[in-house]
C-alpha positions in Angstrom: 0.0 0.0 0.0 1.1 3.9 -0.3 3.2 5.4 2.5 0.0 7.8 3.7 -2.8 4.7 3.9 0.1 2.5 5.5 0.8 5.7 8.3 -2.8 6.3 8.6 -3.4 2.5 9.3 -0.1 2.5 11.9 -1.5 5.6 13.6 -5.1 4.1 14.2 -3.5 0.9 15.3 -2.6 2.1 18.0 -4.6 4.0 19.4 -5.0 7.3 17.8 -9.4 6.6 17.4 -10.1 10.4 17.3 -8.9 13.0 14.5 -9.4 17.0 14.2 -7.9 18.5 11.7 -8.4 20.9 8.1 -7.7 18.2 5.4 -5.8 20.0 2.4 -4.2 18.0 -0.5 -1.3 17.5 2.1 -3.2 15.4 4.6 -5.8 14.4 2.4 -4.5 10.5 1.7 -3.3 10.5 5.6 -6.4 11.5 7.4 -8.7 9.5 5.1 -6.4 6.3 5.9 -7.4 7.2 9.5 -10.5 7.6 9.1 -10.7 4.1 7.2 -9.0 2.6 9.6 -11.9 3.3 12.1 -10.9 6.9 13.9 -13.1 9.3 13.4 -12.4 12.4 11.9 -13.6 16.1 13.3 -13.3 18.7 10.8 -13.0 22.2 12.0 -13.0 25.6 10.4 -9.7 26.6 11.4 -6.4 24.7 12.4 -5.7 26.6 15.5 -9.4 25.2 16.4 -8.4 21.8 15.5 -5.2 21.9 17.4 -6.8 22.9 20.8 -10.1 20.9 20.5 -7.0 17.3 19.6 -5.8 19.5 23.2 -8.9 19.3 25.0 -10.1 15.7 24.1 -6.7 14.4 25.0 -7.3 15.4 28.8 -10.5 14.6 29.4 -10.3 11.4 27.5 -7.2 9.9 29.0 -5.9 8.6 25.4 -4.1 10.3 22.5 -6.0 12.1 20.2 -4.6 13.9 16.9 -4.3 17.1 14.5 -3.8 16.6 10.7 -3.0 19.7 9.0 -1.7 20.4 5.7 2.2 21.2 5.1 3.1 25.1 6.0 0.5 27.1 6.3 -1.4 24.2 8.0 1.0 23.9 10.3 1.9 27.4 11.6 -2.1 27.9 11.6 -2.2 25.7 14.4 0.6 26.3 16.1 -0.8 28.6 19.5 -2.9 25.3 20.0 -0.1 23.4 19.4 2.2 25.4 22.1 -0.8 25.7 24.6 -1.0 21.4 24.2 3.3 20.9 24.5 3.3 23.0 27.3 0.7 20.7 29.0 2.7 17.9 28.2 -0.7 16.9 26.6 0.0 13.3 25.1 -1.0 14.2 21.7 0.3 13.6 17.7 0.7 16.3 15.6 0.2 15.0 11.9 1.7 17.4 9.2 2.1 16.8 5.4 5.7 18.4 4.9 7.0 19.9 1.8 10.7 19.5 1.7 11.4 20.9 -1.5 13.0 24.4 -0.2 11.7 25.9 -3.2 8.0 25.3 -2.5 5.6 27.9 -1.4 4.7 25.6 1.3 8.1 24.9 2.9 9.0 25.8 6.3 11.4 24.5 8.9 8.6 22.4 10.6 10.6 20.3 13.0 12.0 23.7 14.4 8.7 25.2 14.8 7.8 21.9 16.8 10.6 22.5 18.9 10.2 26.3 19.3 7.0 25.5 21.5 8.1 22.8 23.1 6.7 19.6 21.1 8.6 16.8 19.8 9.4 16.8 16.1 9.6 13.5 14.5 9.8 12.1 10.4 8.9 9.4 8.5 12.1 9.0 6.6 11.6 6.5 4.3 9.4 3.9 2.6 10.4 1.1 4.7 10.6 2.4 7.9 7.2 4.3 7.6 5.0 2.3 9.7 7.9 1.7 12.4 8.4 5.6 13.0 4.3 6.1 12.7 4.6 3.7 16.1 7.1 5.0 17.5 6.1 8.6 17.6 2.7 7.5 19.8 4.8 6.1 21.9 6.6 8.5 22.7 3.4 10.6 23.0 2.2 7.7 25.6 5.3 7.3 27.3 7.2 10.4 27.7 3.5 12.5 27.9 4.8 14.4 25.0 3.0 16.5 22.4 4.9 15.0 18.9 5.0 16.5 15.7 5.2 13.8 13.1 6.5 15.2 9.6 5.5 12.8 6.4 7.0 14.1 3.6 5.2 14.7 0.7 7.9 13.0 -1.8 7.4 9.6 0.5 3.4 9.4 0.8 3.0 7.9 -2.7 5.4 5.0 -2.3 4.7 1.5 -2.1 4.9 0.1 1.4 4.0 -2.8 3.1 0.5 -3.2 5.3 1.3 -2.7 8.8 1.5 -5.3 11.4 0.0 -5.0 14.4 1.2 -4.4 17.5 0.3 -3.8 21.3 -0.8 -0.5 22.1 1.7 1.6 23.9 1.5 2.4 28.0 3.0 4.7 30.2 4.7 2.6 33.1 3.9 4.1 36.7 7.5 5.4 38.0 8.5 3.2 41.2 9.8 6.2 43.7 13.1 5.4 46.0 12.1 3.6 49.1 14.5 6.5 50.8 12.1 9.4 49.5 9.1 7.8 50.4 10.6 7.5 53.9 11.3 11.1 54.4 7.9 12.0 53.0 5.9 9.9 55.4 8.3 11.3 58.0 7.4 14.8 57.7 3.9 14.0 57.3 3.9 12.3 60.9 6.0 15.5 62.2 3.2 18.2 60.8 0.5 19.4 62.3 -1.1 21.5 59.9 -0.3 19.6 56.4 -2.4 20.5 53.1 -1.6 18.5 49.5 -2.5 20.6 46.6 -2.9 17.9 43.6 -2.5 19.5 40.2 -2.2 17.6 36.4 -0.4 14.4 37.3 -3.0 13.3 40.3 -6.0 13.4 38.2 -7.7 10.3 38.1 -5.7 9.1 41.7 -8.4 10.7 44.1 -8.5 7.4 46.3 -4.9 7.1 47.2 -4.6 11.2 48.1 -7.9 11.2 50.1 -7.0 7.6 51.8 -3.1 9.1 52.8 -5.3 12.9 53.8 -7.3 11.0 56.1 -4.5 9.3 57.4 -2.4 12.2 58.3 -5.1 14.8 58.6 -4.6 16.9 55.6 -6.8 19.2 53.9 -7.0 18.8 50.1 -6.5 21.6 47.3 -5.9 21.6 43.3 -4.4 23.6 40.6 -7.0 25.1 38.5 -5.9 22.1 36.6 -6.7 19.5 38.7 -9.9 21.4 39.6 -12.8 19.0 40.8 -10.2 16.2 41.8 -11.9 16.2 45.6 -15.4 17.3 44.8 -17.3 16.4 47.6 -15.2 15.8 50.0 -15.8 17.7 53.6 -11.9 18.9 53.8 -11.8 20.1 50.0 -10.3 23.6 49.9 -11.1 23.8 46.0 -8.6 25.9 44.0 -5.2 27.2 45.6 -3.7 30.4 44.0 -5.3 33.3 42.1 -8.9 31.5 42.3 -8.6 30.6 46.0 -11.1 32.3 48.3 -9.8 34.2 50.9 -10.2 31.2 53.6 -8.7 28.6 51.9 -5.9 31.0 51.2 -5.5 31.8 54.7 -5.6 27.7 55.3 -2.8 27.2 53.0 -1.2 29.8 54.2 -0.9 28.5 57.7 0.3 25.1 56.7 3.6 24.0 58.3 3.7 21.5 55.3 2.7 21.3 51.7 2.7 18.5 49.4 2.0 18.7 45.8 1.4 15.8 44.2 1.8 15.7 40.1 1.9 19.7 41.0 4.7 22.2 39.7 3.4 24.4 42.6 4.0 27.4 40.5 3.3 31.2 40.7 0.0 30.8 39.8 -1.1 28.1 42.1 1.3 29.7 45.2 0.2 33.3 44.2 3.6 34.1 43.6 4.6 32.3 46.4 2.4 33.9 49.2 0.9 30.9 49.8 3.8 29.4 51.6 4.1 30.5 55.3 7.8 30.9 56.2 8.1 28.1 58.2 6.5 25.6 55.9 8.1 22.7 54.4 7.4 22.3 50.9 7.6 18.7 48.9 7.0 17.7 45.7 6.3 14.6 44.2 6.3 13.7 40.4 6.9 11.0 38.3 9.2 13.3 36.1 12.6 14.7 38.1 12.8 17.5 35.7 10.0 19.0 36.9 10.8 19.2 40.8 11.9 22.2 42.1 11.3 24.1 39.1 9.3 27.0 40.2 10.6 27.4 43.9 12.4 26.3 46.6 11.5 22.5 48.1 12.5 20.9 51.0 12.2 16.8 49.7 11.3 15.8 46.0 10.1 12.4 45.4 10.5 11.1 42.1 7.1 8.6 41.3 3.5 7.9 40.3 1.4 10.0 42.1 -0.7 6.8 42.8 2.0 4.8 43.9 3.8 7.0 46.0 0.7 7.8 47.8 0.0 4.2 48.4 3.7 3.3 49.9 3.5 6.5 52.2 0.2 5.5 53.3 1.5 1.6 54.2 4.0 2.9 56.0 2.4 5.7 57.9 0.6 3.9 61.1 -2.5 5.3 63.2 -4.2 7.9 61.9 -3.6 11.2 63.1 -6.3 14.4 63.1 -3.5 17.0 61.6 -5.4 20.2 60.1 -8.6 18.2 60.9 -9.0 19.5 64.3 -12.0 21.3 63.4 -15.1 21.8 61.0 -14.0 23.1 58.3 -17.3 25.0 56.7 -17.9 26.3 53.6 -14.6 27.5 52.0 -16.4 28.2 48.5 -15.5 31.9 46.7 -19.4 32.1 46.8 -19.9 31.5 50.3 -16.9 33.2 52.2 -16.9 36.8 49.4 -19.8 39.1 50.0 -20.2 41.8 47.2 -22.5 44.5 46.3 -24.3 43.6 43.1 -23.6 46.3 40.5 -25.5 45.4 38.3 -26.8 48.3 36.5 -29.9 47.5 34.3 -27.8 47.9 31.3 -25.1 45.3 32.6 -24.7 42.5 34.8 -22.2 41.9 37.6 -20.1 39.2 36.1 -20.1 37.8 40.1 -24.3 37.9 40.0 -23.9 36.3 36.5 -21.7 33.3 37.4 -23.7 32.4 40.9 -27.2 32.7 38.7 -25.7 30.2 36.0 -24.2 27.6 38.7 -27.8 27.6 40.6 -29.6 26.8 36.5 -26.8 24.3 35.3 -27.3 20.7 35.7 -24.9 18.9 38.2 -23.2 17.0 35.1 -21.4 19.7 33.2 -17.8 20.0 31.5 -16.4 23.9 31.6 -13.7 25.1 29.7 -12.7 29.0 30.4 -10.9 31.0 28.0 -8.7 33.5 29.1 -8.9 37.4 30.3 -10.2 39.1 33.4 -13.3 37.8 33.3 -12.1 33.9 33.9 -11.9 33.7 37.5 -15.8 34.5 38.1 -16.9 31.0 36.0 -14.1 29.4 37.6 -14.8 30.0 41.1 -18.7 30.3 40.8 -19.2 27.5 38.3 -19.3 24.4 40.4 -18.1 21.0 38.5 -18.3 17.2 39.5 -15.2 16.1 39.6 -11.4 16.4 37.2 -13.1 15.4 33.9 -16.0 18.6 34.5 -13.1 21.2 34.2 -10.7 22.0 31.2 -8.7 25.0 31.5 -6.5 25.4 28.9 -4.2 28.0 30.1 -0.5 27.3 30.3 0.2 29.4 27.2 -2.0 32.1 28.5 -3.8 33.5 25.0 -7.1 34.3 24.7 -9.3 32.3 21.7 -9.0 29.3 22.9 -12.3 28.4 24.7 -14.7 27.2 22.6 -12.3 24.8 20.7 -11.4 23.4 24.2 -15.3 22.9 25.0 -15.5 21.1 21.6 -13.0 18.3 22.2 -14.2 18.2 26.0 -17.9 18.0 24.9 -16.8 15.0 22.6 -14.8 13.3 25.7 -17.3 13.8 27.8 -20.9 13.2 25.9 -23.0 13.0 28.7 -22.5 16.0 30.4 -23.5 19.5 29.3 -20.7 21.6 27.2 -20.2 25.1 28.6 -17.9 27.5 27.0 -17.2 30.5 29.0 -15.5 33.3 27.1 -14.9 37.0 27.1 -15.7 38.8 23.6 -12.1 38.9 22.6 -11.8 35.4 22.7 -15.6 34.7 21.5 -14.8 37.0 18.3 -11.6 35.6 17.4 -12.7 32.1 17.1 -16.5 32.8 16.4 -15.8 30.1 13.4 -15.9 27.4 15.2 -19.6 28.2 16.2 -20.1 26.6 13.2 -17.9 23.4 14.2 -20.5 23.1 17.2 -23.9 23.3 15.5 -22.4 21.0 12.7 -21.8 18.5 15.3 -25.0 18.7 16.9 -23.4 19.6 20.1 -26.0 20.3 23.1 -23.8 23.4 24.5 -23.8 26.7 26.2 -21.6 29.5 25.3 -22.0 32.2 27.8 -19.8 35.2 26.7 -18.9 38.2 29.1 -18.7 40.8 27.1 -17.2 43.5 27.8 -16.6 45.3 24.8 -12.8 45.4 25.5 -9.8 43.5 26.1 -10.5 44.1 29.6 -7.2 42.9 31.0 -5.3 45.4 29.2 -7.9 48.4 30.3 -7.6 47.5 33.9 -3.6 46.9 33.9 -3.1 50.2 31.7 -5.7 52.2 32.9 -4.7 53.6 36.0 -1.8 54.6 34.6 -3.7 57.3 32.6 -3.1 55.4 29.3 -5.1 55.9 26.0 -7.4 52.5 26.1 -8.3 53.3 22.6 -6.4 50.1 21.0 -7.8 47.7 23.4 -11.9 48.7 23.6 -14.3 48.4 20.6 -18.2 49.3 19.4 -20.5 47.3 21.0 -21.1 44.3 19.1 -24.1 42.1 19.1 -22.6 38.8 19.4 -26.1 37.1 20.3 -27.4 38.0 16.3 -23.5 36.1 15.3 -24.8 33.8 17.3 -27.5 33.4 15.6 -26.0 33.2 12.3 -24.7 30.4 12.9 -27.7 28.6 13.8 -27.6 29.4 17.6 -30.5 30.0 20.1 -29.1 33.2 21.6 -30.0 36.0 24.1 -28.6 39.2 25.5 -28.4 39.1 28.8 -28.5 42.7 31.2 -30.0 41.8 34.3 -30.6 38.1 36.1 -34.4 38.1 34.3 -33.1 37.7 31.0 -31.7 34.1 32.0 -34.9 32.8 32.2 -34.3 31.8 28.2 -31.5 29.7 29.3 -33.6 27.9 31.9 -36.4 27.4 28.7 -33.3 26.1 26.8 -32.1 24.2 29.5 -35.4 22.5 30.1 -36.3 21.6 26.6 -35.0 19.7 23.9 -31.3 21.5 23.3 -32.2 20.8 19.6 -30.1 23.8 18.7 -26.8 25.3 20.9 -27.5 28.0 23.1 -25.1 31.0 22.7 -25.6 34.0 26.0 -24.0 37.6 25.0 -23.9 38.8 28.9 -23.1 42.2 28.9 -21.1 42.8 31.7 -19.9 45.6 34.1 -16.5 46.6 33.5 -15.5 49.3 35.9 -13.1 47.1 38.0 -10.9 44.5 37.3 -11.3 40.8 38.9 -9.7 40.3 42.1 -7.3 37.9 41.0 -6.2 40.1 38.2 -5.2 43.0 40.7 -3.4 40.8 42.8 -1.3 39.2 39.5 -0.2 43.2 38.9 1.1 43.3 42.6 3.0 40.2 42.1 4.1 41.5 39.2 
């Protein structure tokens, strides 16, 4: 068979089952061989779209999805996704056509734009190896949690090859830790008194072993925004440390004389710059990759293991339980609960806070949220309740705005029985608007709330005070309920808490159609967590 079918086959095989992608003449042979094969294939309208809903499924599937894009310009259209995914370390496969003909309008240096972001670029070299180096680079996708671009050359796809053979599916093996470092750990949690473990990407799905060792030892349980959901339910849950903490589980982390993050890079973000660590806390970190410990601050023990494992081993060799920070009832540490606010909403526009709290009350229990990024994220974050790790996906390591609805897409598909909600400023809503259609194509059930602004309100609350001209970074209202509706949306315009009574019609009825909310929000302050970013900044 031809080098493309043959690939597409060896991709399939093991274990790529779901495709996004913009097929071109590139890709064309490659993603149909896929699809043939028995993935199935997701066309979107754009290949930054594609690249962050391949993102998206990826995490809240547990297996390796891919992005086929088209030599070049397919490629660098995607490649913001792309960056957001490697530096995730989301196991996913990259597939790009590649021209290698310098002279061709589509040639670019594709493995170093892999490598500029952080992904892995890889290449079928040749006819015979084809299928062998189509294996190997899920593998190392599996194995080394890697996003990997995988380069097939346009001069190879067309030669003969033979069928592929199959072979076991790859695995990630759980790292063993040192029977030394799990020693000190369980030392220093029988020494503290006050311990908290803030879980982030590497304990999700391992909720058993942290709560079992936590109950053990007495210690109170956080996340990284992450990891959010990871102890939903749980009586000692903190919810979110960092930016999105409410003031009392702040002031509980805080106090800690130890903190443990598990599969947790414990970094600015989720320490708020490091104010979260008292200065006479002990801080340990336990991952099943030594690169990463240590990386962001200062730590007193690093384990090197499975998240899973490690917690297991500590938690044989602890002894009798001990109470710890579990002294007392720990009430209600929600944002919702511990933050009162005036509501200022004005008739014209809704207070984003009175917004989010109205939406969590009207949403069913069974939801997946993805955020996009800007100053209005932390309201839907901390208001918008979710029902465990799989309910929350926040793409945000690269930090750009746009990405929201394409993460909702490939969580929505991950997750089919729960509701879709994409939460998005305008920015971010109008720059990827096009994938609107991608959802109503698919038939999705979802809720796009946007909180529009009419601004990139980050930029007018870090710039403002100074006394700077805002005129680059605010726009003309636009009426992003009637785009909405272009695309074959249900849509409303929201201004006061009455005009959600069309999402609870929507919500109650059929969901025949998406539902797309333009809330036009108050924008005379910044978010809390915003302001405090500029001070640590």
């Amino acid at each position: 068979m031809k080098v493309a079918v043959a690939v597409g086959q060896a991709l399939t095989a093991a274990g790529v089952r779901q495709v996004f992608g913009v097929v071109g003449s590139g890709n064309f042979h490659l993603t149909n061989a896929m699809v043939a094969a028995g993935a199935r294939f997701v066309a979107a309208r754009h290949e930054g779209g594609a690249a962050t809903m391949a993102d998206a499924y990826s995490r809240m599937s547990g297996t390796v999805a891919a992005l086929s894009v088209h030599q070049g310009c397919g490629l660098t259209n995607a490649m913001t996704g792309i960056a957001e995914a490697a530096k995730s370390r989301t196991p996913m496969l990259v597939v790009a056509a590649e021209a290698t003909e310098p002279r061709s309008n589509f040639h670019v240096d594709q493995d170093a734009l892999a490598r500029s972001v952080g992904a892995v670029p890889v290449r079928i070299t040749s006819a015979e190896t084809a299928v062998a180096e189509a294996q190997a680079a899920v593998a190392t996708a599996v194995r080394e949690r890697r996003t990997v671009l995988l380069n097939v050359p346009l001069s190879l796809q067309a030669l003969e090859t033979a069928a592929p053979v199959a072979e076991p599916r790859p695995s990630r093996n759980a790292v063993v830790p040192d029977a030394a470092e799990v020693a000190a750990l369980t030392d220093l949690l029988r020494r503290a008194e006050r311990p908290v473990f803030v879980a982030g990407r590497g304990a999700r799905g391992h909720r058993k072993a942290l709560e079992s060792l936590a109950e053990r030892c007495g210690a109170l349980l956080a996340t990284s925004a992450v990891a959010h959901g990871l102890f939903h339910g749980n009586p000692w849950d903190l919810g979110i440390s960092g930016g999105f903490a409410s003031p009392r589980t702040a002031e509980l982390i805080r106090d800690a004389d130890l903190i443990v993050g598990w599969g947790c890079a414990l970094n600015m973000w989720t320490m708020r710059h490091g104010q979260l660590i008292g200065p006479d806390a002990t801080v340990v970190q336990v991952d099943d990759d030594a690169s990463a410990l240590g990386v962001h601050r200062e730590i007193q023990l690093g384990v090197t293991g499975d998240v899973e494992l490690t917690a297991t081993l500590a938690l044989e060799a602890y002894g009798e339980q001990q109470v710890g920070y579990r002294a007392a009832e720990l009430g209600s540490v929600r944002w919702r609960d511990v933050v009162a606010f005036d509501d200022e909403s004005t008739g014209e526009r809704i207070d984003p806070r009175t917004l989010s709290i109205a939406l969590d009350d009207m949403l069913p229990a069974e939801r997946v949220l993805a955020v996009d990024s800007g100053n209005f994220m932390g309201y839907p974050s901390v208001c918008l309740s979710v029902p465990d790790e799989n309910g929350f996906c926040f793409t945000q390591a690269f930090q750009s705005i746009g990405l929201g609805l394409a993460t909702a897409i490939g969580a929505a598909l991950a997750q089919p029985d729960r509701l879709p909600v994409a939460v998005l400023g305008d920015g971010g809503a109008l720059m990827s608007a096009v994938e609107l259609d991608t959802v109503r194509r698919l038939g999705l059930p979802m809720l796009v709330v946007v909180y529009n602004d009419d601004a990139y309100g980050a930029e007018v609350h870090h710039f403002g005070p100074g006394g700077h001209a805002l005129e680059t970074v605010t726009f003309p209202p636009t009426d992003i309920a009637a785009i909405g509706r272009g695309y074959g949306f249900e849509a409303v315009i929201v201004r006061g808490v009455d005009d959600l009574a069309a999402v609870a019609s929507w919500l109650n009825g059929p969901r025949s159609a998406p539902m797309l909310v333009d809330a036009k929000v108050v924008a005379e302050h910044p978010s809390w967590w915003l302001e405090e970013a500029f001070r640590g900044h």
